[in-house]
C-alpha positions as CSV (number, residue, x, y, z in Angstrom):
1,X,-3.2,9.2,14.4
2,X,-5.6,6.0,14.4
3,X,-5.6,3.4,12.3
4,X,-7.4,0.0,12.6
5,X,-6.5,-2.4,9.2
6,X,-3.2,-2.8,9.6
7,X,-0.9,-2.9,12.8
8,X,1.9,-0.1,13.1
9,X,4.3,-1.5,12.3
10,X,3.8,-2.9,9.5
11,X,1.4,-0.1,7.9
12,X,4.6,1.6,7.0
13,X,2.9,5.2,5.7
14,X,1.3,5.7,9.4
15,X,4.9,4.4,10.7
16,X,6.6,6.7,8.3
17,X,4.0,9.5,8.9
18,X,4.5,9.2,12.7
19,X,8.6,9.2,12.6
20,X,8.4,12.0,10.2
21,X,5.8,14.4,12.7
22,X,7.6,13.5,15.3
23,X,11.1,14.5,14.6
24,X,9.7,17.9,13.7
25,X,8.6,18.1,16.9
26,X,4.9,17.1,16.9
27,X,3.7,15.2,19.4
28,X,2.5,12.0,17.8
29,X,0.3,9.4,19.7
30,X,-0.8,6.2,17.1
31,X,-3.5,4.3,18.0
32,X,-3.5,0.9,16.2
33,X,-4.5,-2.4,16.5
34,X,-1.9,-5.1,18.4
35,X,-0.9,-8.0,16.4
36,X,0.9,-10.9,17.9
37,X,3.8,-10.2,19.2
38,X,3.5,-6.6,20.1
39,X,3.4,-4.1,23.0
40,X,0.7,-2.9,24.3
41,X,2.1,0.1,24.8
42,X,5.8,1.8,23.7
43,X,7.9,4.9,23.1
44,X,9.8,4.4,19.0
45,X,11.3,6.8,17.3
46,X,9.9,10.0,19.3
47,X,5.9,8.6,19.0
48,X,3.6,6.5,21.6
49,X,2.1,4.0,19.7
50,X,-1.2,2.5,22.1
51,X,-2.8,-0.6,20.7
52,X,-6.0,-2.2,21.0
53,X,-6.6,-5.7,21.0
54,X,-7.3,-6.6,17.4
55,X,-10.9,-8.4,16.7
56,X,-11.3,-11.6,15.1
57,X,-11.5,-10.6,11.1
58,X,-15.2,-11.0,10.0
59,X,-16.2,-13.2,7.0
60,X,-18.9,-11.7,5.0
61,X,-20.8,-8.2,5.2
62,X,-21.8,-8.6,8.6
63,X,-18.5,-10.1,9.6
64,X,-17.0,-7.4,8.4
65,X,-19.3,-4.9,10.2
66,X,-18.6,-6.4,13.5
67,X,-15.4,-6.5,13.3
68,X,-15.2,-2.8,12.5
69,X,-18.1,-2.1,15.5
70,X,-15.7,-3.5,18.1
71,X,-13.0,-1.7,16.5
72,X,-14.3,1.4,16.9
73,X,-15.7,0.6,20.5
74,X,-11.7,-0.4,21.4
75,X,-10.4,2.8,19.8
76,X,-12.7,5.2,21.9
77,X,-11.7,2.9,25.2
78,X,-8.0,3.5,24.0
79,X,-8.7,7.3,23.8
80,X,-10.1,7.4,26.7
81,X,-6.9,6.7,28.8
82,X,-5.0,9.1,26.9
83,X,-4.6,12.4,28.4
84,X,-7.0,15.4,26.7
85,X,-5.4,17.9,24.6
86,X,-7.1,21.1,23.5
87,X,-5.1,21.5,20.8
88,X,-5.7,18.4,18.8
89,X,-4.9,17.2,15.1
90,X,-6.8,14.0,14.7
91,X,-4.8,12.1,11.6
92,X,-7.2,9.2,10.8
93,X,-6.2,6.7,7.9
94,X,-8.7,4.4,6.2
95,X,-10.0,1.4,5.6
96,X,-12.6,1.8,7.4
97,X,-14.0,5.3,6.2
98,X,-15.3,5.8,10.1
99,X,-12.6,6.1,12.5
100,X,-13.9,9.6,13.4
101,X,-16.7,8.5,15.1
102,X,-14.9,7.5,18.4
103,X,-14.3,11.1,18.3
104,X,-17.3,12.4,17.2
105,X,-17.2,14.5,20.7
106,X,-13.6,16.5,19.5
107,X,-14.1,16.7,15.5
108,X,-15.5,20.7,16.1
109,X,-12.2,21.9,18.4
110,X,-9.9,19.6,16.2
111,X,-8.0,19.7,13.2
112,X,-9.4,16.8,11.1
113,X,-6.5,14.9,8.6
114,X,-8.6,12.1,6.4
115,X,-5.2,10.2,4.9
116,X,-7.0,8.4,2.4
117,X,-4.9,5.0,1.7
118,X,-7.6,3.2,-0.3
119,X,-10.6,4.4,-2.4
120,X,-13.0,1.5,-0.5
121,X,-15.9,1.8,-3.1
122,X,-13.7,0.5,-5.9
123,X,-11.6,-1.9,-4.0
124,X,-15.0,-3.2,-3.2
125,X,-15.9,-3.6,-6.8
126,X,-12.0,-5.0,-7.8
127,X,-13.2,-7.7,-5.0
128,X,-16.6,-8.5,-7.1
129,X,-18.9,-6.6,-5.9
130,X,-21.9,-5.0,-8.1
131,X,-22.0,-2.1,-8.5
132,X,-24.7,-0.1,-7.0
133,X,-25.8,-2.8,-4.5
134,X,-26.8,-1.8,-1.1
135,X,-22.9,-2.0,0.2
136,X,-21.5,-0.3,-2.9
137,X,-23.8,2.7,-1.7
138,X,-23.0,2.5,1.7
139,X,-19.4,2.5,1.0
140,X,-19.5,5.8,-1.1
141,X,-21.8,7.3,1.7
142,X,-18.9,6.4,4.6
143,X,-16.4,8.6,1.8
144,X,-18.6,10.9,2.0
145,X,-19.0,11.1,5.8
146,X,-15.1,11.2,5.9
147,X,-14.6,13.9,3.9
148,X,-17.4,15.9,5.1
149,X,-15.6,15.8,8.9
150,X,-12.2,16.5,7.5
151,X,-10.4,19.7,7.3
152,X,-7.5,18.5,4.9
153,X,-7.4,15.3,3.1
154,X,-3.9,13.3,2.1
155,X,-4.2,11.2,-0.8
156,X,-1.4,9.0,-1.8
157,X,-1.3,10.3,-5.7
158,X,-2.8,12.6,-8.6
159,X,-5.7,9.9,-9.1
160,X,-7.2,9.6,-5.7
161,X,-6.9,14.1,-5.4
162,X,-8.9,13.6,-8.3
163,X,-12.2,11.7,-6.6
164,X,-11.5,14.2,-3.6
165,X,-11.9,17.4,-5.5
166,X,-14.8,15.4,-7.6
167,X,-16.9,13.1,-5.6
168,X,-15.4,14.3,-2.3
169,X,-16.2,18.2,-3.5
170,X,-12.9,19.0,-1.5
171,X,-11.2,22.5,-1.9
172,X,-7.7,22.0,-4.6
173,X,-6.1,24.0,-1.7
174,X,-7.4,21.1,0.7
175,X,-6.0,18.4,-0.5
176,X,-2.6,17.4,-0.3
177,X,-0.9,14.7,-2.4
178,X,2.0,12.7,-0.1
179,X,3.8,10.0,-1.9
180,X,4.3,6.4,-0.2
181,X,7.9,6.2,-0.5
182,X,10.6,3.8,0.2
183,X,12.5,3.8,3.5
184,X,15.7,4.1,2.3
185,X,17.7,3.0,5.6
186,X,16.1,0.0,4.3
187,X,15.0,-0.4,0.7
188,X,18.8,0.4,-1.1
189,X,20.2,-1.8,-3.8
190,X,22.2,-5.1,-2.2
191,X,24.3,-7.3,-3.6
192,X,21.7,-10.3,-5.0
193,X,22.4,-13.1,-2.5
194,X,23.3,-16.1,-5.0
195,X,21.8,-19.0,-2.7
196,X,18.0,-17.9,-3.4
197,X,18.6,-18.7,-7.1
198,X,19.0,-22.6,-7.0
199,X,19.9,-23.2,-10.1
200,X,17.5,-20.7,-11.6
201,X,18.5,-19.0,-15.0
202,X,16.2,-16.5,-13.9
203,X,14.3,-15.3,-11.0
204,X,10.5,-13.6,-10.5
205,X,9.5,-12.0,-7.3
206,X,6.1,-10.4,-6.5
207,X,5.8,-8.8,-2.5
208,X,2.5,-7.7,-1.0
209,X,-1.3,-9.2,-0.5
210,X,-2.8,-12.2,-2.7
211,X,-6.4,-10.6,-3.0
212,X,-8.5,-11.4,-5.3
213,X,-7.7,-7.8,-6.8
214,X,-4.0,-8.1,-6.4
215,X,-3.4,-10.6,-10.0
216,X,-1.3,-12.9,-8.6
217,X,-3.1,-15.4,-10.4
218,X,-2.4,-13.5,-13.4
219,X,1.3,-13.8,-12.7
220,X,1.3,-17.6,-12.5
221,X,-0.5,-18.3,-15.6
222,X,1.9,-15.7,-17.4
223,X,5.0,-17.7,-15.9
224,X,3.3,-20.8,-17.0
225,X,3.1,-19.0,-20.5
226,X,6.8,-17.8,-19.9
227,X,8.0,-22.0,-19.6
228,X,6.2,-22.3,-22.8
229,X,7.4,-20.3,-25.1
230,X,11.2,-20.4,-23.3
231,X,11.7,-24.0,-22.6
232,X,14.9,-23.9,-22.0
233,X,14.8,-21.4,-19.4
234,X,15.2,-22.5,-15.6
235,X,12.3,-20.4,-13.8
236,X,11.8,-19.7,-10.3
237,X,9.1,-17.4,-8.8
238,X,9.1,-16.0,-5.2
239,X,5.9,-15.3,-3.6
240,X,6.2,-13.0,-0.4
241,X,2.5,-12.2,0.7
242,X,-0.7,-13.2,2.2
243,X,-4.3,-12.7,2.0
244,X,-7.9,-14.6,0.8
245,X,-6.2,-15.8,-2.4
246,X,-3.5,-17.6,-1.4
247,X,-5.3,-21.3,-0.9
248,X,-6.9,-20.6,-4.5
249,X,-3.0,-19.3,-5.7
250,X,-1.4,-22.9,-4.4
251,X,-4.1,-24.7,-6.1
252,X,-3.5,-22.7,-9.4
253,X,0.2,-23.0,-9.3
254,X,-0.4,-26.9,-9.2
255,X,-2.9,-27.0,-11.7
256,X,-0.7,-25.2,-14.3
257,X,2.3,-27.0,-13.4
258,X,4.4,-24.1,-12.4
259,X,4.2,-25.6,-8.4
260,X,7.6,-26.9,-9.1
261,X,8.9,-23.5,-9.4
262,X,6.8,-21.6,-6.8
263,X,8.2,-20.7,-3.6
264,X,5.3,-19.0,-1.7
265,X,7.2,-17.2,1.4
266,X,3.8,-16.4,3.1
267,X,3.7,-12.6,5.0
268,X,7.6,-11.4,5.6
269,X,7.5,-8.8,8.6
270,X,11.4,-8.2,8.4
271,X,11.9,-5.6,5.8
272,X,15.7,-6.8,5.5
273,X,14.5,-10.2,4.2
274,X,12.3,-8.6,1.9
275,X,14.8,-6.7,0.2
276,X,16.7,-9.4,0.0
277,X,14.2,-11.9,-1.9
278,X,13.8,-8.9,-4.4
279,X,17.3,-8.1,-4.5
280,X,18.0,-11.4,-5.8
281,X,15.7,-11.2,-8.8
282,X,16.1,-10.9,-12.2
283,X,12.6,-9.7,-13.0
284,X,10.0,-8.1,-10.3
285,X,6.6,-8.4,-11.1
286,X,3.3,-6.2,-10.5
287,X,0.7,-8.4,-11.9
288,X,-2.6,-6.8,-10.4
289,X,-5.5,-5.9,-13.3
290,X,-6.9,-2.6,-14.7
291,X,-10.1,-2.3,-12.6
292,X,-11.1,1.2,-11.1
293,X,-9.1,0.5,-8.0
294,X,-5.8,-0.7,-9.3
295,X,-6.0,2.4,-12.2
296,X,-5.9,4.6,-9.5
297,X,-3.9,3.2,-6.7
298,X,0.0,3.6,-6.2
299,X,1.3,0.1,-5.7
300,X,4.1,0.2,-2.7
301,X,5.7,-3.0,-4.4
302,X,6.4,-0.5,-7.1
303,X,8.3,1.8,-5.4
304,X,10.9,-1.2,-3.6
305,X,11.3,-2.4,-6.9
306,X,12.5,0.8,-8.1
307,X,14.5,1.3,-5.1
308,X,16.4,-1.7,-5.6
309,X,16.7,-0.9,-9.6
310,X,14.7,-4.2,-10.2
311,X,13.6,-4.7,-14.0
312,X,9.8,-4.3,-13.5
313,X,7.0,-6.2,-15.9
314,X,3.8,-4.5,-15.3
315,X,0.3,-4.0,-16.5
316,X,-0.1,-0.5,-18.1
317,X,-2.1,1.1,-15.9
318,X,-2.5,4.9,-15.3
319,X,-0.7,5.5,-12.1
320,X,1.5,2.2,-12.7
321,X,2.8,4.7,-15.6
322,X,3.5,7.7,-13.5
323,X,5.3,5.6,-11.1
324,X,7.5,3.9,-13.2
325,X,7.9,6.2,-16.7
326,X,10.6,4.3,-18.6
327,X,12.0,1.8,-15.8
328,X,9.3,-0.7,-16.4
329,X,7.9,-3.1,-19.0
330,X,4.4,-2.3,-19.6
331,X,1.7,-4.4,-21.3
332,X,-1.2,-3.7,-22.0
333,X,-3.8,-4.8,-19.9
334,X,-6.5,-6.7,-22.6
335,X,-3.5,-9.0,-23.6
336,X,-3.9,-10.3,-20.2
337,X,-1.7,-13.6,-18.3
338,X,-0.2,-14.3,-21.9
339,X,1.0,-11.0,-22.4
340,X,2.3,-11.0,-19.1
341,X,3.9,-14.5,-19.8
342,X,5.2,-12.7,-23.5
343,X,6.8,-9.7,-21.4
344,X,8.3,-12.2,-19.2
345,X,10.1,-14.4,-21.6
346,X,11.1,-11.6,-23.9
347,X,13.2,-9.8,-21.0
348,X,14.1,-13.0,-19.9
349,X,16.2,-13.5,-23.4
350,X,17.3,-10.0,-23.4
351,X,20.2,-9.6,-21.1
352,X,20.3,-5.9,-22.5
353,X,16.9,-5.2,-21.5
354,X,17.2,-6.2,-18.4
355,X,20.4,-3.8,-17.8
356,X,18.8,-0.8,-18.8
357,X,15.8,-1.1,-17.2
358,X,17.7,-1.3,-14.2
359,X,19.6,1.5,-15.1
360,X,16.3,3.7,-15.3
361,X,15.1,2.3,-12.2
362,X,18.0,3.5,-9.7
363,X,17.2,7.0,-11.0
364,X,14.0,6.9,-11.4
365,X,12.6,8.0,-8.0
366,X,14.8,11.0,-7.6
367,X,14.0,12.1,-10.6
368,X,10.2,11.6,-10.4
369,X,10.1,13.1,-7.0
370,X,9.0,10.4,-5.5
371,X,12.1,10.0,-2.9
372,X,11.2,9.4,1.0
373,X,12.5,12.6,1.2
374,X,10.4,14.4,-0.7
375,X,7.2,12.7,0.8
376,X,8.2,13.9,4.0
377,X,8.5,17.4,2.6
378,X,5.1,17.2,1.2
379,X,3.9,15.8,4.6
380,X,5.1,18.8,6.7
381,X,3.6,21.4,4.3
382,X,0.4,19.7,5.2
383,X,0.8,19.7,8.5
384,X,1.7,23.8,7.9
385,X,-1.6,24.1,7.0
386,X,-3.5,21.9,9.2
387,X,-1.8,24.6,12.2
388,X,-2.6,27.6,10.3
389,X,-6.4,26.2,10.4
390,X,-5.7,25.3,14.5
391,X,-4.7,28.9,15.1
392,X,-7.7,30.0,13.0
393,X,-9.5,28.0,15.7
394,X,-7.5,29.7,18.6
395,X,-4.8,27.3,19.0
396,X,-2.1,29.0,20.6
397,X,0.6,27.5,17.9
């Protein structure tokens, strides 16, 4: 399994993929960059994780090309030491659409897994991008070059099977939809640890990146709306995340005058600490705007929320309403930061709300199907299939 954007941990579907494989007796190697703080090398839970040292992250187009050229070069070196296998599944996740090339020698004896984690051609264009430009076109002609090498493809949900059987012209029986789904040794409703209230009447969280596609600048105008229209209230807002937006995020929070109830935690590794921030909150927020990204990603924030039986407040997007049916308060996304802000201060002042919305939320994943349990189900019937096609190709499985 290789992945280069985010270390493992914390990409939790590679970690999750790689526990899963390897308790049913796969062998599992992950190669994967090494962030600070981590082994080069180690043994956890039954897979050999072997990391690379991780490249300064590139500004720019070029940047950003370099960064993935010495990548690449530090993935084949890594695969190199590792010992040859005949019979090989190579499991490649993007961002980038071209780890395969360090194998470029093995893709005709191997079984080729493209796990698909982001559609990069429209999180290009959620970033500002235009569309058609010369990187736009380069970015769908990577996707194509990934699935054109891969024997199965794993897409997180209905929307991004949907570009694989279209724009990827991948086989239905090809293409395997596997959930990201919440550890639940970890991510199981806590008693709300009073202390992180101070003083609050009520408490917002938002977890994950500050991109420029992630809204989190839509969430701080909508609190700022929320203090309008409920002055009364006592508001505080827990930030837990990192990325390119945050300086511009600090400056907004100050310019609206919300700073003063802001607490921005920066990136939380511990997973404990994260469910406890979100445990503690009254309302959990998913503030990122329709684009053709965000209408057709699976937000992991989501799923914790629901796991925790959180109240939600949400754009309605298409795959925000699959995960969340009735456990959620949508809004429609032209009514923008203020309906946000609305959606906000109306559950704010209904206690009742709140309490059913939590009450659909502890259910909701069970019975959506969208348990850790049955991810890992849909995981091993792909990795059924990606055997039968190694025995097709003489494996001795």
């Amino acid at each position: 399994m290789v992945v280069q954007n985010q270390g493992v941990p914390p990409d939790v579907r590679i970690w999750e993929f790689g526990r899963t494989l390897a308790g049913a007796g796969y062998q599992v190697d992950v190669i994967a960059p090494r962030r600070s703080g981590q082994l080069p090398q180690e043994t956890v839970d039954g897979m050999r994780v072997h990391r690379f040292t991780e490249p300064p992250e590139g500004g720019g187009a070029l940047g950003y090309a370099r960064e993935i050229g010495i990548s690449l070069w530090r993935v084949w070196g890594t695969r190199r030491r590792l010992a040859r296998s005949r019979q090989l599944i190579l499991h490649f996740a993007n961002p980038p659409d071209v780890l395969w090339l360090p194998f470029v020698r093995e893709l005709r004896a191997a079984v080729v897994v493209y796990d698909q984690h982001d559609l990069a051609p429209e999180l290009y264009l959620a970033k500002g991008g235009r569309p058609g430009s010369v990187l736009h076109r380069a970015l769908l002609g990577l996707e194509r070059s990934a699935y054109a090498v891969a024997d199965l493809v794993i897409v997180p949900n209905g929307s991004y099977r949907r570009v694989a059987l279209g724009r990827g012209r991948i086989a239905a029986d090809r293409v395997h939809i596997v959930r990201n789904a919440p550890d639940e040794s970890v991510w199981t409703p806590v008693a709300p640890d009073p202390a992180l209230r101070r003083g609050a009447d009520i408490v917002l969280c938002y977890i994950g990146s500050i991109g420029a596609q992630d809204g989190v600048d839509q969430l701080l105008r909508g609190l700022a709306r929320a203090r309008t229209r409920t002055p009364y209230r006592r508001y505080r807002c827990v930030i837990a995340g990192d990325g390119d937006a945050l300086p511009h995020a600090r400056l907004l929070a100050a310019g609206l005058g919300v700073a003063d109830c802001v607490d921005f935690r920066g990136w939380i590794a511990d997973q404990d600490e994260l469910r406890r921030l979100v445990a503690a909150a009254d309302i959990a927020v998913e503030p990122c705007p329709s684009n053709a990204f965000n209408d057709a990603s699976t937000m992991v924030k989501l799923m914790n929320y629901l796991a925790l039986g959180r109240p939600i407040v949400a754009f309605d997007l298409p795959e925000h309403r699959e995960t969340t049916g009735d456990a959620a308060l949508l809004v429609a996304p032209n009514l923008g930061a203020d309906g946000l802000g609305d959606a906000i201060a109306a559950l704010a002042e209904d206690e009742v709300g709140r309490t059913r919305l939590e009450a659909a939320a502890r259910v909701r994943l069970a019975r959506a199907g969208l348990t850790v349990g049955d991810a890992r189900r849909s995981l091993l019937e792909a990795y059924a299939q990606a055997r039968a096609l190694g025995v097709k190709k003489g494996y001795p499985w």
